[in-house]
C-alpha positions as a Markdown table, in Angstrom:
| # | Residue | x | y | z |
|---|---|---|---|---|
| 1 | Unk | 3.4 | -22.0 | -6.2 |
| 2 | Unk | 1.1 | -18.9 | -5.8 |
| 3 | Unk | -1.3 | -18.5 | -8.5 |
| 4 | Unk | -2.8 | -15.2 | -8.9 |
| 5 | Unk | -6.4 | -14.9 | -10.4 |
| 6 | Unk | -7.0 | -13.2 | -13.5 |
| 7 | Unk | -8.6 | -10.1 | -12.0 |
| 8 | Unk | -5.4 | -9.6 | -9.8 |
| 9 | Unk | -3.6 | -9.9 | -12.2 |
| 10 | Unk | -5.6 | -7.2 | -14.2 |
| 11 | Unk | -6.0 | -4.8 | -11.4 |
| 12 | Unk | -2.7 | -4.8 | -10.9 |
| 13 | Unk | -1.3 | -4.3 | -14.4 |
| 14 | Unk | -4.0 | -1.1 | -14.5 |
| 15 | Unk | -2.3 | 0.5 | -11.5 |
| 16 | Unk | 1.1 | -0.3 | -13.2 |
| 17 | Unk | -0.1 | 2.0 | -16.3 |
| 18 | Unk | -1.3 | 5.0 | -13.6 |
| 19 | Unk | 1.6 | 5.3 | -11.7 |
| 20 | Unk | 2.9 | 8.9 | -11.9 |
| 21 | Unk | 6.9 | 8.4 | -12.1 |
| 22 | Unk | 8.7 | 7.7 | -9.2 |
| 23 | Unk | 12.2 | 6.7 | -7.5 |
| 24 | Unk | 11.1 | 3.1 | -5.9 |
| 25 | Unk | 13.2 | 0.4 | -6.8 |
| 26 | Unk | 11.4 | -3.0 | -7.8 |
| 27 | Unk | 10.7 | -4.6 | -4.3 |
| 28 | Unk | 9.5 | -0.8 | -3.1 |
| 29 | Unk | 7.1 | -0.8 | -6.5 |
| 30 | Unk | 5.7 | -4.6 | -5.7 |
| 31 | Unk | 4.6 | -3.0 | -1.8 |
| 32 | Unk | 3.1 | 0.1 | -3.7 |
| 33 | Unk | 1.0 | -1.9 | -5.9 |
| 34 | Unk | -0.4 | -4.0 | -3.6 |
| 35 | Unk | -1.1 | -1.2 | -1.2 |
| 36 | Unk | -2.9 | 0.7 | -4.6 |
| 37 | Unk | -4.6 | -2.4 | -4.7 |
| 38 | Unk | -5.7 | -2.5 | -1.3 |
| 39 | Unk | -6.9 | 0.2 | -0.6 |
| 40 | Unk | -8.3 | 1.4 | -3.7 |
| 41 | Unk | -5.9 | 4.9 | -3.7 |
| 42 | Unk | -3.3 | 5.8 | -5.4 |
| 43 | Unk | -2.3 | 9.2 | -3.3 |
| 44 | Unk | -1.2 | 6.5 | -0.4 |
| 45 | Unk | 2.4 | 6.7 | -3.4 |
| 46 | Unk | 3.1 | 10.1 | -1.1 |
| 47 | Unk | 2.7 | 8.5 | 2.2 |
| 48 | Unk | 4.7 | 5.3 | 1.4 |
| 49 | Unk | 8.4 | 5.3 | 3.7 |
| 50 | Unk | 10.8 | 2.9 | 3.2 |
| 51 | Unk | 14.1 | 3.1 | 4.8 |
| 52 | Unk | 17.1 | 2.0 | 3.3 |
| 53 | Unk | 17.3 | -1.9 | 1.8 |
| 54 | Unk | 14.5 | -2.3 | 4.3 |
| 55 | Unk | 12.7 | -4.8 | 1.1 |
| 56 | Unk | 16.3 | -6.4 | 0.7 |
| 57 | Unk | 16.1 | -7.1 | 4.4 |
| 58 | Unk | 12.8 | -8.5 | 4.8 |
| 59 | Unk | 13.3 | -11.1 | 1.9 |
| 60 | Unk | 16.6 | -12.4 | 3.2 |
| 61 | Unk | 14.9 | -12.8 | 6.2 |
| 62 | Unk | 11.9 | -14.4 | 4.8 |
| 63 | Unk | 13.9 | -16.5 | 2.8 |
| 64 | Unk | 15.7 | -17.4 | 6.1 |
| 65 | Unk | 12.7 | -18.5 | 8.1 |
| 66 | Unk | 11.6 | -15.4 | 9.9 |
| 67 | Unk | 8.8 | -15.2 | 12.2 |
| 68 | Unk | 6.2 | -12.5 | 11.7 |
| 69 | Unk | 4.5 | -10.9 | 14.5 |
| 70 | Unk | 1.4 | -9.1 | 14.4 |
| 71 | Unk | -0.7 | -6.6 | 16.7 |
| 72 | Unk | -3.5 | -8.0 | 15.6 |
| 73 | Unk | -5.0 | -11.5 | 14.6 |
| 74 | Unk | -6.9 | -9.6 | 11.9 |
| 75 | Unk | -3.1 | -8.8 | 10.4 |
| 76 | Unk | -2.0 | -12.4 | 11.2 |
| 77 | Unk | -5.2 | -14.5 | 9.4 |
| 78 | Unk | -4.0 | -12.3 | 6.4 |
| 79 | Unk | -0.8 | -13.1 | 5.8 |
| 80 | Unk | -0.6 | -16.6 | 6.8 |
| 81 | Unk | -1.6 | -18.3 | 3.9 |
| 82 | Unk | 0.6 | -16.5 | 1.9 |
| 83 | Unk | 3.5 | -17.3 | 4.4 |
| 84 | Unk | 2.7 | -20.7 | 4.2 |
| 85 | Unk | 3.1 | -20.7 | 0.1 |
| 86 | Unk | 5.9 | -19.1 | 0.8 |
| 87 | Unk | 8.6 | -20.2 | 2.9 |
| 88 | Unk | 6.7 | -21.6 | 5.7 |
| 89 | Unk | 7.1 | -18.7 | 8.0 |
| 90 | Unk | 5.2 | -18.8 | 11.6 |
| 91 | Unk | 2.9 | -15.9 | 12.1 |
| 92 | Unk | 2.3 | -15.3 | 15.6 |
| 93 | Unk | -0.3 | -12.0 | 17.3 |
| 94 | Unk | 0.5 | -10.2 | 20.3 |
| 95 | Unk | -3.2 | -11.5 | 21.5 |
| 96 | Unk | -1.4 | -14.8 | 22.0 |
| 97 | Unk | 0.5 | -13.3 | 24.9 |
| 98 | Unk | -2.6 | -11.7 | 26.5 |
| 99 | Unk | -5.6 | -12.0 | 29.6 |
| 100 | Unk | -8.5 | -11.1 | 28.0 |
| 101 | Unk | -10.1 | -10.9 | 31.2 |
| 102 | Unk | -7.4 | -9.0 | 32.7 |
| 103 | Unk | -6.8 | -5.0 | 31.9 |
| 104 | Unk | -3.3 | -3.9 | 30.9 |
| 105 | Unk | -1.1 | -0.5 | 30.8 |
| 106 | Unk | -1.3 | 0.9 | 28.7 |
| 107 | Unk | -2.9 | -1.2 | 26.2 |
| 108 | Unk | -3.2 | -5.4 | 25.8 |
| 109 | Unk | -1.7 | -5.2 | 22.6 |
| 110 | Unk | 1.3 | -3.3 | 24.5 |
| 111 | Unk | 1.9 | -5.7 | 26.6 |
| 112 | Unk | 1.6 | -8.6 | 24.3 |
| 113 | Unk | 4.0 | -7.3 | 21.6 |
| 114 | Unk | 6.5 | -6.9 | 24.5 |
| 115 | Unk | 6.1 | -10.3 | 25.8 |
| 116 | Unk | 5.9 | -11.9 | 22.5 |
| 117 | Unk | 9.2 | -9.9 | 21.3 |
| 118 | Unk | 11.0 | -10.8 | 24.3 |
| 119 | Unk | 9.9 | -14.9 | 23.4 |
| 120 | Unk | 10.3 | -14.6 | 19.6 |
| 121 | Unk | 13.6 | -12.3 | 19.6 |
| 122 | Unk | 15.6 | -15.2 | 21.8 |
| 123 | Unk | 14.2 | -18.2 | 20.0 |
| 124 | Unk | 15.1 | -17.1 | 16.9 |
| 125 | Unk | 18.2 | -15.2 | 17.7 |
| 126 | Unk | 21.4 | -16.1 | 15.2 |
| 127 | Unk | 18.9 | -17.9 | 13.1 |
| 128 | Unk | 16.3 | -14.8 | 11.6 |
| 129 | Unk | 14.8 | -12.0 | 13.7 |
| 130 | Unk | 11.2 | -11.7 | 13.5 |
| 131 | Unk | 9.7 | -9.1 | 11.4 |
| 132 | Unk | 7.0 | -6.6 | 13.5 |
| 133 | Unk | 3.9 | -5.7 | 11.8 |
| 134 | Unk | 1.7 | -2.8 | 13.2 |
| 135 | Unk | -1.7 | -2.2 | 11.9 |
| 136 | Unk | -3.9 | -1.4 | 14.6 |
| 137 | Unk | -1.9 | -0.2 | 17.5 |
| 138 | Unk | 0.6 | 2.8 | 18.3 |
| 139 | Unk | 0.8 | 1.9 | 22.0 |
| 140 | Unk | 2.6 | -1.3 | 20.8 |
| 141 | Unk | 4.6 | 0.4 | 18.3 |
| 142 | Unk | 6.0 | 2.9 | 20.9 |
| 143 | Unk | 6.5 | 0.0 | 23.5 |
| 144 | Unk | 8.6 | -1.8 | 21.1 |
| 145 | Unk | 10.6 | 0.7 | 20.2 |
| 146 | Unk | 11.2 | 1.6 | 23.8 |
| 147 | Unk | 12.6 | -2.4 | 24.7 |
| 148 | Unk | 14.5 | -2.5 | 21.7 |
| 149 | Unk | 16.5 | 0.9 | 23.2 |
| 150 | Unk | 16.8 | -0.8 | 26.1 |
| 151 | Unk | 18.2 | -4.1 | 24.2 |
| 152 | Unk | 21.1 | -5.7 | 21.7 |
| 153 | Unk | 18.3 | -7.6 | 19.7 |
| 154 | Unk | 16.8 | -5.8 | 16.5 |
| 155 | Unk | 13.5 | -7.0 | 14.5 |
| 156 | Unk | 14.5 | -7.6 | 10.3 |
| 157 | Unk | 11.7 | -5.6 | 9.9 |
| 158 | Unk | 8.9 | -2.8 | 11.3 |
| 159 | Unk | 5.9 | -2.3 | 9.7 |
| 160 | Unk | 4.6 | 1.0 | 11.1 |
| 161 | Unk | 0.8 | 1.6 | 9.8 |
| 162 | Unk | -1.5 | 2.0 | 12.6 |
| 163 | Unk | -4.4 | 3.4 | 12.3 |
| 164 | Unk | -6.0 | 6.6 | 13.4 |
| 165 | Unk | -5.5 | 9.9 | 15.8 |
| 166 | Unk | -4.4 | 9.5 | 19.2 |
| 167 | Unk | -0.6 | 9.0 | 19.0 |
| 168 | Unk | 0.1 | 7.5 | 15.8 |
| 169 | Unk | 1.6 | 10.3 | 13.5 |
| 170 | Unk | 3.8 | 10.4 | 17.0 |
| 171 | Unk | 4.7 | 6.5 | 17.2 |
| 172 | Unk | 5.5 | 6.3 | 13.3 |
| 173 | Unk | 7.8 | 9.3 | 13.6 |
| 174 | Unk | 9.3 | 7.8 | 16.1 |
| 175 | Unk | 10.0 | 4.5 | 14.1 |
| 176 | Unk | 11.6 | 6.6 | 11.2 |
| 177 | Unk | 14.0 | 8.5 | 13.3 |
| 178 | Unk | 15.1 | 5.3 | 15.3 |
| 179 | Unk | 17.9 | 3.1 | 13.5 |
| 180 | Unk | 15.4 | 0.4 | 12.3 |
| 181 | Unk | 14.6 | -1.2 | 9.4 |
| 182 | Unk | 11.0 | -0.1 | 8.7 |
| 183 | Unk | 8.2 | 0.7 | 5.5 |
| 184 | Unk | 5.5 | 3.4 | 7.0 |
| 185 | Unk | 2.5 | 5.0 | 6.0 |
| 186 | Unk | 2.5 | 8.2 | 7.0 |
| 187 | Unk | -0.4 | 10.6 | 8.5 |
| 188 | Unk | -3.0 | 8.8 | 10.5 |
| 189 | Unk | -3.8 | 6.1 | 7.6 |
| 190 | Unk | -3.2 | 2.4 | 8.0 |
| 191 | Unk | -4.4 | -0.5 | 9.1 |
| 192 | Unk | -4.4 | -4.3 | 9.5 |
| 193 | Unk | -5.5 | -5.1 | 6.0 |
| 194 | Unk | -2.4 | -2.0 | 4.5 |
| 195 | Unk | -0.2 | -4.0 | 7.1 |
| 196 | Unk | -1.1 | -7.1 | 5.5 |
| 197 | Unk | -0.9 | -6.2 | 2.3 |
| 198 | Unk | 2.6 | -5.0 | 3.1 |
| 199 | Unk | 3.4 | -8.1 | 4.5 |
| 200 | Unk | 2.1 | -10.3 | 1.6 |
| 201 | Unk | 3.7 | -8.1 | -1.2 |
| 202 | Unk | 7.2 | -9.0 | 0.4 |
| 203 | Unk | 6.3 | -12.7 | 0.5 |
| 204 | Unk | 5.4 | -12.8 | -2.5 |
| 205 | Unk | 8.6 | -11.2 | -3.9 |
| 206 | Unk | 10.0 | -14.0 | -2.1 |
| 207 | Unk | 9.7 | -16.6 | -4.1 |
């Protein structure tokens, strides 16, 4: 049982009451408030993407057992304690699947997320397909999306909130025109910790 401290609690009750009106459904609202919450703004409401029962999706997978896989271990020591509260699900980072001594094209994380897809995908397949979480890197994002093309395999989930300017307005319009399931923050915002949050907010719904 998760037990939520008093301040949560309260911070999360004042973003309730300043809201402006909107058209989430309940699951959508629980990943708004926590990314209010995060990231101390609430003009992220605009940015927020979901596509359609992309929530509904996630928790059956949760509730199933899925693996959640990360570009970054920043993203993955976030949300595993609250996996582990919650159903027990693995969280794995592409960094796992990388040389650090060695140099890769085009990134390490790249190359990672494809490598740990390709594991993760056939352990797991006609049990729960992982859920993908980007917070750091559009490289990865855009790799991923380029083996799943090439593949019958699709993730529950894509998380698609990397951070910053070189290619990532590019790799999360990409995700939204593909025929995944996906939540993105649009413009060059993101991050491991929005990711996270993300992440944890659907866990949490969960239970």
């Amino acid at each position: 049982m998760i037990k939520d401290h008093p301040i949560f609690i309260e911070s999360i009750n004042f973003i309730k009451s300043q809201l402006p009106t909107h058209n989430l459904n309940q699951l959508e609202t629980n990943v708004l408030e926590r990314l209010v919450h995060t990231s101390g703004d609430f003009s992220i409401q605009s940015l927020l993407k979901f596509s359609k029962f992309a929530c509904e999706d996630a928790i059956k997978a949760i509730v199933s057992g899925a693996p959640v896989l990360t570009d970054t271990d920043m993203a993955a020591v976030a949300i595993k304690s609250m996996a582990k509260n919650a159903h027990g699900n693995l969280v794995f980072s592409a960094k796992n699947w990388v040389n650090d001594k060695k140099e890769y094209i085009p990134t390490k994380t790249a190359y990672g997320i494809e490598k740990a897809w390709l594991e993760l995908s056939k352990k797991y397949y006609g049990y729960s397909s992982p859920i993908v979480i980007f917070g750091s890197s559009p490289t990865a994002l855009e790799k991923l999306l380029e083996i799943l093309d090439d593949g019958k395999l699709e993730p529950s989930l894509i998380i698609g909130m990397p951070v910053g300017f070189i290619g990532v307005e590019r790799s999360k319009r990409k995700l939204m025109e593909s025929r995944y399931s996906y939540i993105v923050l649009e413009s060059t915002r993101g991050g491991a910790a929005m990711a996270a949050a993300t992440m944890n907010a659907l866990l949490r719904a969960s239970i």
